[in-house]
N, C-alpha and C positions, 0 to 999 in steps of 0.2 A: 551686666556689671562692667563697667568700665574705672577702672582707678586712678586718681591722676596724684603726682606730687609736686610740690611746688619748691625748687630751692633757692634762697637767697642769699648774696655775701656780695661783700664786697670785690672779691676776687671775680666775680661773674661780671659784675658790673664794670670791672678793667679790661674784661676780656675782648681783645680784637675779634674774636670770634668761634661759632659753633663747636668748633673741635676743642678750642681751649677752653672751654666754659666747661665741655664733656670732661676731660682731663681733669680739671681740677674738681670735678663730681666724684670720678671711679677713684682718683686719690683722698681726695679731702673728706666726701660725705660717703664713703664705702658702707658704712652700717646704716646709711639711710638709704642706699640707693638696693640693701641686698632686705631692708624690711620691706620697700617696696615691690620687689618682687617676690617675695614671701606673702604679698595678698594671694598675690595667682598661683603657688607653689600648696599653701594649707589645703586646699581640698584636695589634695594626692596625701597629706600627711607629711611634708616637706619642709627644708627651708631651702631658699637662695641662698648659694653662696659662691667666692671664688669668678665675680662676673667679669666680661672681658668685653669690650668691643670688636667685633668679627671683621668688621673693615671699617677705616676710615671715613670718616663723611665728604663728600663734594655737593655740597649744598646750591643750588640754583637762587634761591633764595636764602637770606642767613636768618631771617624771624621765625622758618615754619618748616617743615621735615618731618624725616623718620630714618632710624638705622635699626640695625641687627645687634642685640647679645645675645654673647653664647654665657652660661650658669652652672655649675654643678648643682643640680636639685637632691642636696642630702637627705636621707630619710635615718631619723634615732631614735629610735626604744629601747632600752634600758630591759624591761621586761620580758622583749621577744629578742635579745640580744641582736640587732638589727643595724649596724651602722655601717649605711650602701649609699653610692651616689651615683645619679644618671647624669649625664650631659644631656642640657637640653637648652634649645635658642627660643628668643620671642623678639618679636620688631616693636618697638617705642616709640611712637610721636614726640616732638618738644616744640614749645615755643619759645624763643630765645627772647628775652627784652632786654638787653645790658644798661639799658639807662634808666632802667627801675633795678635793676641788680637781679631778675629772676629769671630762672629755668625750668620750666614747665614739663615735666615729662606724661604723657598720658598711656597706658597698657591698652594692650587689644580689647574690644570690645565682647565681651563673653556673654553670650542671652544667659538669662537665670531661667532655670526649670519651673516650670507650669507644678503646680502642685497635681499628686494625681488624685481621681475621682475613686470614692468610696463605694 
């Protein structure tokens, strides 16, 4: 299972480049970019939240890459009275296109489990 998201605006499509594109993602779409990591966070029982980028990009290329966030992976239940949070990082692919306005971000690739045999 791999996830990808796809973001658009026009501010992406102004954007001189990868780090500013990033910027105005962790500002501007902050609850799209913490559902998106909340695909990979639900099988522990989680949400992303509080994400941060852990170092600046120096991109060799500005269309294609990868960096590091860091997340608090919150865990809430109301019933086991339960609200803990871990720090935890994961590394992001993106494709950058600012002349279509889009930001590509793609998650680690994660095998899905084999069902077992009865």
């Amino acid at each position: 299972m791999q996830e990808k998201w796809v973001f658009k605006s026009e501010t992406i499509k102004i954007a001189k480049d990868i780090n500013t594109a990033l910027s105005y993602v962790f500002e501007e779409k902050k609850n799209e970019l913490e559902i998106f990591l909340s695909l990979y966070t639900k099988l522990d029982g989680a949400l992303a939240e509080n994400i941060q980028l852990v170092d600046p990009i120096i991109p060799s290329e500005q269309s294609t890459g990868s960096f590091l966030v860091s997340f608090n992976k919150s865990f809430y239940n109301a019933c086991l009275n339960i609200n803990e949070a871990d720090l935890d990082k994961i590394e992001l692919t993106y494709e950058f296109n600012p002349g279509k306005g889009n930001l590509i971000l793609f998650g680690p690739d994660i095998p899905e489990r084999e069902p077992d045999d009865l």
